[in-house]
C-alpha positions in Angstrom: 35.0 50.9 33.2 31.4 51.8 34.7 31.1 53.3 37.9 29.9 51.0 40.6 27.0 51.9 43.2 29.5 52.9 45.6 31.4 54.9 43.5 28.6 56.4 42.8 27.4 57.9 46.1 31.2 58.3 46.8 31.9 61.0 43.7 28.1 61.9 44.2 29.1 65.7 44.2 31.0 65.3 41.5 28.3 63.9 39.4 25.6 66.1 40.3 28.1 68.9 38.6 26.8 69.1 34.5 30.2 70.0 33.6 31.8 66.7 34.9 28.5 64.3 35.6 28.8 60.3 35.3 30.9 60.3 32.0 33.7 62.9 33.5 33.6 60.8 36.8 34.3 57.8 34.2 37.3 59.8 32.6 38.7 60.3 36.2 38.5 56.7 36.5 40.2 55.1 33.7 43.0 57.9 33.5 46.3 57.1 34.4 48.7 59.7 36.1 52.1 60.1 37.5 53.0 62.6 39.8 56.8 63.1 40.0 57.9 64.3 43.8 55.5 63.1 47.0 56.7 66.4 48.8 55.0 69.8 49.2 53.5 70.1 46.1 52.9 66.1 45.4 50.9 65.9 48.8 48.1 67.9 47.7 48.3 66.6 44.5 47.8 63.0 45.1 45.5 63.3 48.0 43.2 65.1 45.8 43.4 63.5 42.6 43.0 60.0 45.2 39.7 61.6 46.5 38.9 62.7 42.9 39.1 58.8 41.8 41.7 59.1 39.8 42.0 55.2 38.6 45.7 54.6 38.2 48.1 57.2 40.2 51.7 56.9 39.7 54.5 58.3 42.4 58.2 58.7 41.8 60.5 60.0 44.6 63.7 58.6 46.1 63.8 60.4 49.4 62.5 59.1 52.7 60.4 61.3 55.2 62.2 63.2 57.9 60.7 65.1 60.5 61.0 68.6 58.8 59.4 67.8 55.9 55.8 67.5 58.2 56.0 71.0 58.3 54.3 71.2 54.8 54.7 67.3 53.1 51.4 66.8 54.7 50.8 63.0 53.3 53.4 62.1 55.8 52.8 62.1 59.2 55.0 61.5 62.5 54.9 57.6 61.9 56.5 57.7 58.5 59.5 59.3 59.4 62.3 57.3 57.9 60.5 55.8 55.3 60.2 56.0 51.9 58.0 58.6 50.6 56.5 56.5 48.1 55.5 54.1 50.7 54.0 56.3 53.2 52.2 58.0 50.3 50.7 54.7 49.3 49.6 53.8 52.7 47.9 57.1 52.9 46.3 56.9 49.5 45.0 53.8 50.7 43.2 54.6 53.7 41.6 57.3 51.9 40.7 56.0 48.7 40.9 52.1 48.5 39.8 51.6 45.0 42.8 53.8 43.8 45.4 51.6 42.0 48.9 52.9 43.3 52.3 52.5 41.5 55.2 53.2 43.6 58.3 53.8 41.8 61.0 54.3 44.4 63.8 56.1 42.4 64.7 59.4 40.9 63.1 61.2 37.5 65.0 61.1 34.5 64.2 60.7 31.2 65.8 57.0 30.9 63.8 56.2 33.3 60.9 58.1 31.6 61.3 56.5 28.0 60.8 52.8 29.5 57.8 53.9 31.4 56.6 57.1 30.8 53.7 55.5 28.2 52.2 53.4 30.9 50.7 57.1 32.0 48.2 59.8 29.8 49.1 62.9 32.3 52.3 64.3 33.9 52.5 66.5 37.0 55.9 67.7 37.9 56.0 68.7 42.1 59.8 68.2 41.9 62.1 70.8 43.7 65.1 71.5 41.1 65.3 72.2 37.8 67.1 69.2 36.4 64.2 67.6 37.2 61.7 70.2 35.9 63.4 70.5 32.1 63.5 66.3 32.0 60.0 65.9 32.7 58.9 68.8 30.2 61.1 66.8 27.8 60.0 63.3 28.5 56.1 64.5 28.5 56.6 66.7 24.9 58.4 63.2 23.5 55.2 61.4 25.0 53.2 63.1 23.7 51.0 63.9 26.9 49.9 67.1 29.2 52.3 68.4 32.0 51.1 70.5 34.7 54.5 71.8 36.4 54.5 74.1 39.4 56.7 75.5 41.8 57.3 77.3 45.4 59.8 79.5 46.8 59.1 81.2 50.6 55.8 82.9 50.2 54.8 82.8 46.3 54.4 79.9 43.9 53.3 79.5 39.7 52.1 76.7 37.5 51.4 76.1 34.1 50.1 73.4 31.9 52.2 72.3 28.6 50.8 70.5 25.7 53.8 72.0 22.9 52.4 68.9 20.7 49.6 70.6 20.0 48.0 73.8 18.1 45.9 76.6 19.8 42.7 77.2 18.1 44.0 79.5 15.9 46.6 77.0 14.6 49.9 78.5 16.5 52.0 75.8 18.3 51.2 75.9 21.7 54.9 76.9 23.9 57.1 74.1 26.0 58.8 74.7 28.9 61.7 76.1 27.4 59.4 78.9 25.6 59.1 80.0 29.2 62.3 79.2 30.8 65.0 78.9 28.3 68.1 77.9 29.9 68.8 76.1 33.3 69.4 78.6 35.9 73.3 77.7 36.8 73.6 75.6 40.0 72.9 77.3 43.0 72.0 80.4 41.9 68.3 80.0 43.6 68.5 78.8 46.5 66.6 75.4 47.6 63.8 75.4 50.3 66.2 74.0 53.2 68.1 76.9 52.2 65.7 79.6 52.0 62.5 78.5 54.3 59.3 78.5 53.2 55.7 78.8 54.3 53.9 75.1 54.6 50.7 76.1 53.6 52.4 77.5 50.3 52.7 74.1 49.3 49.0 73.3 50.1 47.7 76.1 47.6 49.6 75.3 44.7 49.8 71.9 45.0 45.6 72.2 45.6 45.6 73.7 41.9 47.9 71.5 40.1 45.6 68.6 41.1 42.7 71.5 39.7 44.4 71.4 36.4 44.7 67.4 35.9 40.8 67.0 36.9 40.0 69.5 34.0 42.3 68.0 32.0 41.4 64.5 32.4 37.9 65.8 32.3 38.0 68.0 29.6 36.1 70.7 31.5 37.1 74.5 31.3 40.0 75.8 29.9 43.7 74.9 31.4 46.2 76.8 31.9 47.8 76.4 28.4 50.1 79.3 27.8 49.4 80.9 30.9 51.5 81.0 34.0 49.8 81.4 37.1 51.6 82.9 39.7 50.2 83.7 44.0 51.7 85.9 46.4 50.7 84.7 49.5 51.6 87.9 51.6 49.6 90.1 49.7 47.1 87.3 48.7 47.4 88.5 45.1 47.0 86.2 42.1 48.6 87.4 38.6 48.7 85.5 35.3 51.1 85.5 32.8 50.5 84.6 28.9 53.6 83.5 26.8 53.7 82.0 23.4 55.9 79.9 21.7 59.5 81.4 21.0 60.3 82.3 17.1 63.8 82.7 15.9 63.0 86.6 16.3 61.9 86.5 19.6 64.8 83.9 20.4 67.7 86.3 19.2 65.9 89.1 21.2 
């Protein structure tokens, strides 16, 4: 699909970048992504990937906004509380970006779910807030066959990463899933949740700011993504560290 004239003074500072230009701009277009979570980290995510002109965004979440998730959900706003996420999202999305095509899908991640519809989508990113959640949609997206950009938040630091474990680095290694990094679940309540612990609301704004980074390369094909690299931020000390892991052998596994 060709840009419009519209869309073209709309993404005009997009286009005028060599490294994305009118073709990249047409790549953000015709991708197709689903964001799983429209909390912290899904806020920043689809609002920017919305303005980006992301064609096609997908949302999944079964909550409904309450008042103390304004503190950082910031899609949301006073008006939406007690409805569903995915609706106030779309209604959001929609006053800021009109030509993006939104599908709501009103229930929880799992990978049933995800086998049925997962292929309707060329790019995953995970803003979920518990693990269950995290290791299914690594699963689903390695089955698929298609990028994950996964990150998470806890008080005052956050990560991310990008997966592709269906693919080879240049050197002709298989690049490392989710479980290279994380190998087992942590057990059940062993880190405690955000209504547990607290956490900063502009936290939520960084990392989810960079997740939405990561798809536009991706989708893009500009730069290189964080592909065996986890990125982790300290927000007291403003500190940003990075963190290369490979794919686990049966050496490194026994270790």
């Amino acid at each position: 699909m060709e840009l419009t004239s519209e869309e073209v003074e709309r993404y005009r500072r997009h286009i005028m970048l060599p490294e994305i230009g009118g073709f990249g701009q047409q790549r953000l277009k015709n991708a197709r992504v689903l964001v799983v979570g429209v909390g912290g980290l899904g806020s920043p995510v689809l609002q920017y990937l919305a303005a980006a002109g992301v064609g096609t965004i997908g949302m999944i979440d079964d909550d409904v906004v309450s008042l103390s998730n304004l503190q950082r959900q910031v899609i949301h706003d006073t008006g939406a509380v007690g409805a569903a996420k995915t609706a106030s999202a779309r209604a959001s999305i929609t006053r800021l970006n009109p030509t993006v095509r939104v599908l709501e899908y009103e229930e929880r991640f799992s990978p049933a779910w995800a086998s049925s519809h997962l292929q309707l989508f060329d790019l995953l990113l995970d803003g979920s807030d518990n693990f269950d959640t995290r290791y299914d949609a690594a699963d689903s997206a390695e089955k698929a066959g298609i990028p994950l950009v996964t990150g998470a938040v806890g008080r005052f630091d956050g990560s991310l990463t990008v997966l592709m474990p269906y693919t080879a680095s240049a050197d002709g290694v298989a690049n490392p899933g989710y479980r290279d990094l994380f190998p087992e679940r942590p057990p059940q309540g062993l880190i405690p949740s955000c209504a547990e612990a607290g956490i900063i609301g502009a936290l939520t704004g960084v990392i989810g700011t960079l997740m939405a980074m990561e798809a536009i390369k991706l989708i893009t094909g500009t730069g290189e993504p964080l592909v065996g690299r986890l990125l982790l931020y300290d927000a007291l000390t403003a500190k940003f560290d990075t963190i290369r892991y490979k794919r686990r052998t049966a050496e490194t596994a026994s270790v």
